[in-house]
C-alpha positions as CSV (number, residue, x, y, z in Angstrom):
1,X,208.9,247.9,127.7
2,X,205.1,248.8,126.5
3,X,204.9,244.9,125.3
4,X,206.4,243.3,128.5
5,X,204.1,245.5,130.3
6,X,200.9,244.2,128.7
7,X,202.1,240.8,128.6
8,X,203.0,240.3,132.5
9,X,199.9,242.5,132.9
10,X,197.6,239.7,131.1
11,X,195.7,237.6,133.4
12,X,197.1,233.8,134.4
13,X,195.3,230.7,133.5
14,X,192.4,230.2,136.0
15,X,190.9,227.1,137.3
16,X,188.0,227.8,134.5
17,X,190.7,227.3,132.0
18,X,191.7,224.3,132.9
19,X,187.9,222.7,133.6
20,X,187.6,224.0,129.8
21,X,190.5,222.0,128.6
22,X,189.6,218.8,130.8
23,X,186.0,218.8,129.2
24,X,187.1,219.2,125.8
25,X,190.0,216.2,126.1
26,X,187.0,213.9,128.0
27,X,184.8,214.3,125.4
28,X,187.2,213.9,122.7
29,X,188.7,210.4,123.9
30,X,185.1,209.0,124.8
31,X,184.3,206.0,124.1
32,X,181.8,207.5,121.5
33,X,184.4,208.3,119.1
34,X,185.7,204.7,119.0
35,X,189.4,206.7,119.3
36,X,188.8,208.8,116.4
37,X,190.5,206.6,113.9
38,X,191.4,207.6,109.7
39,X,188.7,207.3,107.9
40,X,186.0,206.0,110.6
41,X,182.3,207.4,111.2
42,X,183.0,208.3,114.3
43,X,186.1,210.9,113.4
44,X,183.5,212.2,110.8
45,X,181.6,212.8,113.9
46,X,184.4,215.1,115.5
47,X,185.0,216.9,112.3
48,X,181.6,218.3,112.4
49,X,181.8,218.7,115.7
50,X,184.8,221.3,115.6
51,X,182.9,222.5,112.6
52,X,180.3,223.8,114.7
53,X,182.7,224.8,117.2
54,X,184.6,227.1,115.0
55,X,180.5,228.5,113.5
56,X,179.7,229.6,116.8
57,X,182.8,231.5,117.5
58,X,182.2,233.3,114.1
59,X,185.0,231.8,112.1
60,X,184.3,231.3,108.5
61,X,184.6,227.9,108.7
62,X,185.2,225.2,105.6
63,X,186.2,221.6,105.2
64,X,188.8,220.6,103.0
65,X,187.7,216.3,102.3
66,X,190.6,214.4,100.7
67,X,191.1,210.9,100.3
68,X,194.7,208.7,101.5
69,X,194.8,205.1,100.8
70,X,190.9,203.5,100.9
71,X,189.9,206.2,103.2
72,X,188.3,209.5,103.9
73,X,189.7,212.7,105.6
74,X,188.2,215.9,106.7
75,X,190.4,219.1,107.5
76,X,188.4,221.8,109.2
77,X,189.2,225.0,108.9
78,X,188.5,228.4,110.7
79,X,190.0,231.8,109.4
80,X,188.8,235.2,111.2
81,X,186.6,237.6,109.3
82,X,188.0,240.3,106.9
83,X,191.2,240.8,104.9
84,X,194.5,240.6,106.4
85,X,197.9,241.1,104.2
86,X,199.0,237.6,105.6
87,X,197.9,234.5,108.2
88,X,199.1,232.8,111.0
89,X,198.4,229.2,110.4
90,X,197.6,227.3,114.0
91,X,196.2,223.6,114.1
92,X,196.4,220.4,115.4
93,X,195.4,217.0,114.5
94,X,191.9,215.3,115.9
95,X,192.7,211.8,114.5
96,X,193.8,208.7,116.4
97,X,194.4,204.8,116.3
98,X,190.8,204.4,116.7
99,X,189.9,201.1,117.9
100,X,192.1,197.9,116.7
101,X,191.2,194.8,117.4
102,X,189.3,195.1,120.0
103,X,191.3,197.6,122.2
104,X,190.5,201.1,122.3
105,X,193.0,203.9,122.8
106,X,191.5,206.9,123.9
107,X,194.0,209.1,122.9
108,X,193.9,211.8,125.1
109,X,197.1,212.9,125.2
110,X,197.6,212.3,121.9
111,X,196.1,214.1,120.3
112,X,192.7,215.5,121.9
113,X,195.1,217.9,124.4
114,X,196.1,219.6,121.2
115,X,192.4,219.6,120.0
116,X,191.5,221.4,123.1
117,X,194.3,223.5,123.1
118,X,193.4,224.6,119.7
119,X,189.8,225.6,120.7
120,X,191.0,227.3,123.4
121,X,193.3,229.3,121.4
122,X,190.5,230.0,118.5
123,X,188.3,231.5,121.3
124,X,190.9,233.8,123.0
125,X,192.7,235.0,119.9
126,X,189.9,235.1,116.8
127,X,188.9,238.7,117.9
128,X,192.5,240.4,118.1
129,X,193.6,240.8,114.5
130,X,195.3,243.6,113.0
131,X,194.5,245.0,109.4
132,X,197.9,243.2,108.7
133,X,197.8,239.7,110.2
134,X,195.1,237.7,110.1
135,X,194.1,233.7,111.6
136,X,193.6,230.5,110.2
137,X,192.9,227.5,113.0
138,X,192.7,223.9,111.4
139,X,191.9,220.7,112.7
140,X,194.2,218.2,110.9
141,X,192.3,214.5,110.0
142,X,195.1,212.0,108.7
143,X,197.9,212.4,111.2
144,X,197.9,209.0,111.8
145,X,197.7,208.5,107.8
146,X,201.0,209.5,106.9
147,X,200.6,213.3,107.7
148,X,198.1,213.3,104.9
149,X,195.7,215.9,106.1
150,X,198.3,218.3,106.6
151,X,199.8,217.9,103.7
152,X,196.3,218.0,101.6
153,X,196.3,221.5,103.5
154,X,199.1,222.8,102.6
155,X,198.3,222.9,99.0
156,X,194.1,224.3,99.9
157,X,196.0,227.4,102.0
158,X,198.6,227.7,99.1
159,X,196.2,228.8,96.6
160,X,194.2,231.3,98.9
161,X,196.4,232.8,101.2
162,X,199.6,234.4,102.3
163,X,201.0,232.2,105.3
164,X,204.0,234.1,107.1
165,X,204.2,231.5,110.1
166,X,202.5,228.3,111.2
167,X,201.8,226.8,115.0
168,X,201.2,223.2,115.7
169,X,199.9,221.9,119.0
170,X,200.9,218.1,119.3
171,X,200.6,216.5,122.7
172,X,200.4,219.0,125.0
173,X,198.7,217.5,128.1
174,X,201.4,215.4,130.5
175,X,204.0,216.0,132.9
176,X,205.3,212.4,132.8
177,X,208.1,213.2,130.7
178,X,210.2,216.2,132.4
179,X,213.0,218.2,131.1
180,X,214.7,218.5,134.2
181,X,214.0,216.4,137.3
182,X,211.6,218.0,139.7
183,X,210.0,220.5,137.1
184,X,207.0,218.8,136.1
185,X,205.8,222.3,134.7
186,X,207.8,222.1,131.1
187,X,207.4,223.0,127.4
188,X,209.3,222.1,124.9
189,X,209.3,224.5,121.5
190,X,210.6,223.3,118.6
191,X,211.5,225.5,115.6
192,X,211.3,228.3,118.9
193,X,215.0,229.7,118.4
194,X,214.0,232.7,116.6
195,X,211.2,233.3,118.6
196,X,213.4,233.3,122.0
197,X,212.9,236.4,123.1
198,X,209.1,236.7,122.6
199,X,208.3,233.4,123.7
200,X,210.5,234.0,127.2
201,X,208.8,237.4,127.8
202,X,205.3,235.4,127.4
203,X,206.6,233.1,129.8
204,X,207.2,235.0,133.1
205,X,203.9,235.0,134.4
206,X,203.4,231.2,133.6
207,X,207.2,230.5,134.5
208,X,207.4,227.1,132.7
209,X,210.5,224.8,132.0
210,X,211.2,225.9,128.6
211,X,213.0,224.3,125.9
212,X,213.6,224.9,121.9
213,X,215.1,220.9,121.2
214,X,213.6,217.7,122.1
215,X,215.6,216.5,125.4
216,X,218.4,217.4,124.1
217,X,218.6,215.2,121.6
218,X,219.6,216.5,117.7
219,X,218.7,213.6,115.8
220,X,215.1,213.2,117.9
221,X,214.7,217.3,117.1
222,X,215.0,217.2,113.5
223,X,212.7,213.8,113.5
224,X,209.7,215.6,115.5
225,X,210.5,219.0,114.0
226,X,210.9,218.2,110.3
227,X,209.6,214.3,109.7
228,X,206.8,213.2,111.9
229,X,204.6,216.3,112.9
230,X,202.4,218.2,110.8
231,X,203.9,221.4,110.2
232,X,206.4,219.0,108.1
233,X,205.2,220.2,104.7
234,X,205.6,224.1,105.8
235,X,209.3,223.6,107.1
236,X,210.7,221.8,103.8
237,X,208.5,224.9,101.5
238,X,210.9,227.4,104.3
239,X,207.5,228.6,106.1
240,X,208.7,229.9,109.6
241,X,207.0,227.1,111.9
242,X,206.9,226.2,115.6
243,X,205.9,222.9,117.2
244,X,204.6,223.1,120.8
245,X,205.0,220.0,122.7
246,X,205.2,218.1,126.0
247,X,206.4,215.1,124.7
248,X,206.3,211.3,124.2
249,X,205.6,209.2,127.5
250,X,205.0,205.6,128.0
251,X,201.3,206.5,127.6
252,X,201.5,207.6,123.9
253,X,199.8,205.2,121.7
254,X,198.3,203.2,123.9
255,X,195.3,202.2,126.2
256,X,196.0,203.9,128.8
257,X,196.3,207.7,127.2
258,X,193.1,208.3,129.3
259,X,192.0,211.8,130.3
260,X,192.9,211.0,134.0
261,X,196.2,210.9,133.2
262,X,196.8,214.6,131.9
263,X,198.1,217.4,134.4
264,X,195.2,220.0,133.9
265,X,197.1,222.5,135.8
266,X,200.2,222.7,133.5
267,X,198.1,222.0,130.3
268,X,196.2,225.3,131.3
269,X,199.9,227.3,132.0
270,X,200.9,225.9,128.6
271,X,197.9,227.2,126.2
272,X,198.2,230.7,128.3
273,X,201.9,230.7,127.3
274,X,201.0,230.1,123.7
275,X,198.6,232.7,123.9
276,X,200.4,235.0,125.9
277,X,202.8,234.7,123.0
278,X,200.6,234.6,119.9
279,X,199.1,238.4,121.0
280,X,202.3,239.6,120.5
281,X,202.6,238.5,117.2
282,X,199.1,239.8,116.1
283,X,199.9,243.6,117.7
C-alpha cells in the first residue's frame, strides 16, 4: 500500500517534459547529423554530444570504441557514483541509416525518441540509488550494424559489473500504430510479464494502453524481443530484460520519420511510466 501510495502520489508528465523530449528528438534528427549513420563523422558528433550530456549530470561517464565491418562505433556510457551490489542496465541506440544516396532519413522515431527518452530517464533517476542497486545508462552506436554496439557492450559491463536486469528504449515516439482502435495512448512492454504488477501500479496515473507482446503476434514477439533489438545479447546470457516500445509504422526507416510526426504528449506519458516504474525497482 506504502509503494502504490508514493507512486500515484508522484507528479504526471508536464508540458515541460514533453518540450524537453521534442528538443532533444529535433536536434537529434537534424540535418547536421546527416541521420546519424554507422561509422559517419557526424554520429561521432552525437556520441560526444551524450558524452557531455551524461558529464554534466555527474555520471562517470566512458566510451567503449569498437570496430564492425570497415567502420567505427562509439558506446557511451554513464553509471552513477559509488558502489552498488548490482546495476540496472538502461540504453538505447543513437545510430541511424544516415544519409544514402542522396536521401536523408531523419530518424526521429527511430531511434532519437529512445535517445531522448534515455536522457530523460538519466536525469530523473541518476540521484535515487540505494546502497544495493546502482545505474548504468548507455547509448548504443551500431544498431543499424548488426546489433554490434550492443553486443561489444555486453562483454565491457561483463567484466566490471554485476547486471541483475536491463531496459531498452527502441522507438518510443508515435501513436500511428495503436493497439486497440481509438487508444492512441499505448505501450507495448516486451519481456514485461514478470514485471506486471509493478509496471500496472506505475501506470495508473499515466493510464496508457498496455501491452507485454507485440500486437499479438508470437512469432513478431520473439523476433523484436530476442532477434532484432539490443537487449538480444542479455536475453540468450538469461539477464532479466524489458524492451519498451511503440512500435513499427509506415514511417520507420524512411524520410519521412521527421520530428513533426511524433505525439509529444504520449511520448511524455510513456518515459513517466518508465520512470514511475524504474523508482520502484531502485527502493
Amino acid at each position: 500500500m506504502t509503494l502504490l501510495f508514493l507512486l500515484v502520489g508522484l507528479p504526471a508528465a508536464s508540458a515541460q517534459d514533453e518540450s524537453r523530449l521534442r528538443e532533444e528528438v529535433a536536434f537529434l534528427s537534424d540535418s547536421l547529423f546527416a541521420g546519424r549513420g554507422f561509422g559517419t563523422p557526424a554520429a561521432q558528433g552525437v556520441s560526444f554530444y551524450l558524452l557531455r550530456q551524461f558529464k554534466d549530470m555527474g555520471l562517470r561517464t566512458s566510451v567503449q570504441s569498437f570496430r564492425e565491418g570497415k567502420g567505427a562505433g562509439h558506446n557511451v556510457i554513464g553509471v552513477t557514483p559509488g558502489w552498488f551490489r548490482s546495476y540496472i542496465v538502461v540504453g538505447a541506440y543513437y545510430d541511424g541509416l544516415g544519409t544514402i544516396g542522396g536521401k536523408f532519413f531523419p530518424g526521429a522515431d527511430a531511434n532519437a525518441s529512445g535517445v531522448a527518452a534515455l536522457l530523460s530517464l538519466a536525469g530523473s533517476l541518476k540521484d535515487l540509488c540505494t546502497r544495493e542497486v546502482g545505474l548504468i545508462f548507455v547509448a548504443y552506436d551500431g544498431h543499424c550494424a548488426s546489433l554490434s554496439g550492443s553486443r561489444a557492450f555486453k562483454v565491457w559491463v561483463d567484466e566490471r559489473y554485476k547486471v541483475e536486469m536491463v531496459v531498452n528504449l527502441d522507438i518510443l515516439g508515435s501513436t500511428a500504430a495503436p493497439l486497440h482502435k481509438g487508444r492512441e495512448d499505448y505501450l507495448i512492454a516486451l519481456g514485461g510479464s514478470s514485471q506486471r504488477f509493478a509496471l500496472e501500479n506505475a501506470n495508473r496515473e499515466p493510464g496508457l494502453d498496455l501491452a507485454y507482446d507485440y500486437y499479438s503476434s508470437r512469432n513478431f514477439t520473439d523476433l523484436f524481443y530476442k532477434k532484432i533489438s539490443d537487449q538480444r545479447w542479455f536475453v540468450e546470457a538469461g539477464v532479466p530484460s524489458l524492451m519498451f516500445t511503440s512500435g513499427i509504422t509506415g514511417l520507420t526507416n524512411k524520410e519521412g520519420d521527421l520530428p513533426s510526426s511524433l505525439d509529444y504528449g504520449v511520448f511524455a506519458k510513456r518515459v513517466d511510466l518508465i520512470s514511475r516504474w524504474m523508482k520502484t525497482r531502485l527502493k
